[in-house]
N, C-alpha and C positions, 0 to 999 in steps of 0.2 A: 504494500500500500504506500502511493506517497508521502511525502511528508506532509503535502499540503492537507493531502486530504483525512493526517492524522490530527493536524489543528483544530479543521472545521468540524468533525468527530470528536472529540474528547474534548474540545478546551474554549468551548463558546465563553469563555473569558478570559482575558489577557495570563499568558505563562510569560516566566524568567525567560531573558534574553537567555542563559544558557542552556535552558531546557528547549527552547525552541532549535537553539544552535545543533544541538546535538539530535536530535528530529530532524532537522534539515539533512544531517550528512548520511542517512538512514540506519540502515542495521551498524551493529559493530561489526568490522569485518575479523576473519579468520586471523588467528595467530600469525599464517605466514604474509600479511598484507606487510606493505612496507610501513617503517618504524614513523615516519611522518602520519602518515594516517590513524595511526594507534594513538602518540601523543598529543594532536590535537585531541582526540575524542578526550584524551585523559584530561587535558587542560580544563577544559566543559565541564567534566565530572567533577573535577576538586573544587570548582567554582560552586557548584549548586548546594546549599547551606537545606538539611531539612528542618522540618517536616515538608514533606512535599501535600499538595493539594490532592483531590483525587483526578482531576482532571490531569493533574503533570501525571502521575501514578501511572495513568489509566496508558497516555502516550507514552511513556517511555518504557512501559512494556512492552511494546511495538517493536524497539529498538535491541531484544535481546538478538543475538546472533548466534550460529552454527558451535560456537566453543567459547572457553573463557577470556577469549581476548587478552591473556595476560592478567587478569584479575577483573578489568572493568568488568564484565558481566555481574559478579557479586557486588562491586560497588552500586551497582545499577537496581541489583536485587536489593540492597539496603538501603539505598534511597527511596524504590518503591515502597518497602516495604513501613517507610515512616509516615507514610499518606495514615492519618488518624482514624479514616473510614475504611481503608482499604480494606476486598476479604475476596476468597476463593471467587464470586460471581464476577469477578473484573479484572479475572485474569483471562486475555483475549486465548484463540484458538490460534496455533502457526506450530512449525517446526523447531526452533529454540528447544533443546533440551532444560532451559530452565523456567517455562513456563511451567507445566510439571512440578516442579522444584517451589514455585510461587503458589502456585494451588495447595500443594500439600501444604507447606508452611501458613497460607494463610487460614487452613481450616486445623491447624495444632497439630499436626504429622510432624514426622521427622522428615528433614531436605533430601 
């Protein structure tokens, strides 16, 4: 899915510029993507202060990717998972091995 079309979906009200930033550049890509592309995402990520909203919540689970990117994926997981509302029903459908991983944990499993 777009990015565009992750805004107009989740976030009918204004999200952080680095939530949007990182929306914008889509999935995290694969561990072997080149190290420019992994540090920007990281830059984004150290930038965003939770709790997150459930609207950011809801997009940036959109953004998990094929592997752990080097860690961001769980930081990703831990930002979402500071959304105050967040719960198993808003964790979206995709191939991400950690949505999975977000479900369970959001309904008290083990990750």
């Amino acid at each position: 899915m777009a990015a565009a079309t992750y805004l107009r979906r989740y976030a009918p009200e204004p999200m952080r510029v680095e939530i949007e930033g990182l929306i914008a550049l889509g999935v995290l890509p694969p561990e072997s993507s080149a190290a420019a592309e992994i540090e920007l995402r990281e830059a984004l990520i150290r930038k965003v202060v939770p709790p997150l909203t459930l609207a950011e919540a809801k997009a940036l689970a959109g953004i998990l990717g094929p592997d752990n990117c080097f860690g961001l994926a769980w930081s990703v997981v831990h930002l979402i998972e500071s959304a105050p509302s967040w719960s198993a029903l808003h964790v979206p459908l995709g191939p991400s091995p950690f949505l999975p991983t977000l479900r369970s944990r959001a309904r008290g499993g083990d990750p």
